[in-house]
C-alpha positions in Angstrom: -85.2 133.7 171.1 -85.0 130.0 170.9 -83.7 128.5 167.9 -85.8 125.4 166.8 -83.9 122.3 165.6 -84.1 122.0 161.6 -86.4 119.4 160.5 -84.9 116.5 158.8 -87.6 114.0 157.7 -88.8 115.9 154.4 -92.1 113.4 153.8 -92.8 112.2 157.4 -93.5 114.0 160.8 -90.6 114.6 162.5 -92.5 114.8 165.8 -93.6 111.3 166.0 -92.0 107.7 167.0 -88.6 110.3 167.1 -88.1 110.2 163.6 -86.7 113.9 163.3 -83.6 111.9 165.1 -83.3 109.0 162.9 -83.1 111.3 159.8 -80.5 113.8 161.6 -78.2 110.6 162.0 -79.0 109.5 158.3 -78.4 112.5 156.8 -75.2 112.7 159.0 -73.9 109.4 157.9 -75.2 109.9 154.6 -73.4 113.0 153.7 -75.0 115.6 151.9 -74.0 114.4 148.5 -74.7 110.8 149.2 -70.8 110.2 149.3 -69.1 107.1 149.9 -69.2 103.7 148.2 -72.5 101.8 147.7 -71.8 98.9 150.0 -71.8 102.6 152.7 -75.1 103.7 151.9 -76.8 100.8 151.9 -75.1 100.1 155.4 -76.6 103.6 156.4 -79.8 103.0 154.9 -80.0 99.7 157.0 -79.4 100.9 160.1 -82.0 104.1 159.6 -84.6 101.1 159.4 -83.3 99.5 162.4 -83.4 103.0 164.1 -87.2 103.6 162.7 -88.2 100.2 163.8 -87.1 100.3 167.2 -88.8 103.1 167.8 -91.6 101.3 166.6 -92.5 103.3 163.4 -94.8 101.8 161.4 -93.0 103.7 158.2 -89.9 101.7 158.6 -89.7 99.6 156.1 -91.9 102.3 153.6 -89.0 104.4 154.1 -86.6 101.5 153.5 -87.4 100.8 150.6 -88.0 104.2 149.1 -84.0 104.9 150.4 -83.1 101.9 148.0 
């Protein structure tokens, strides 16, 4: 039996524009109980944009804002 890989994009499609990758690595960096200092999560929350927009996702900067 293959085991499927969790989805970690709650709201959006995980299949599409890779996002399911993007918010692995977010949730990674973000820790489970958003831990670290502010200045850190808004760093993290950056650079899941820059992920979703290089991938060309048109919800990048949706899902920017709705991290803030």
């Amino acid at each position: 039996m293959a085991d499927r890989e969790r989805n970690y994009c709650l709201f959006l499609n995980p299949a599409k524009y890779n996002r399911n990758i993007g918010c692995r690595r977010h949730d990674n960096l973000y820790g489970i109980a958003g831990g670290g200092t502010e200045r850190q999560r808004w760093a993290v929350d950056r650079d899941f944009y820059r992920t979703m927009k290089r991938e060309g996702d048109p919800m990048a900067l949706p899902a920017l804002i709705a991290c803030l």
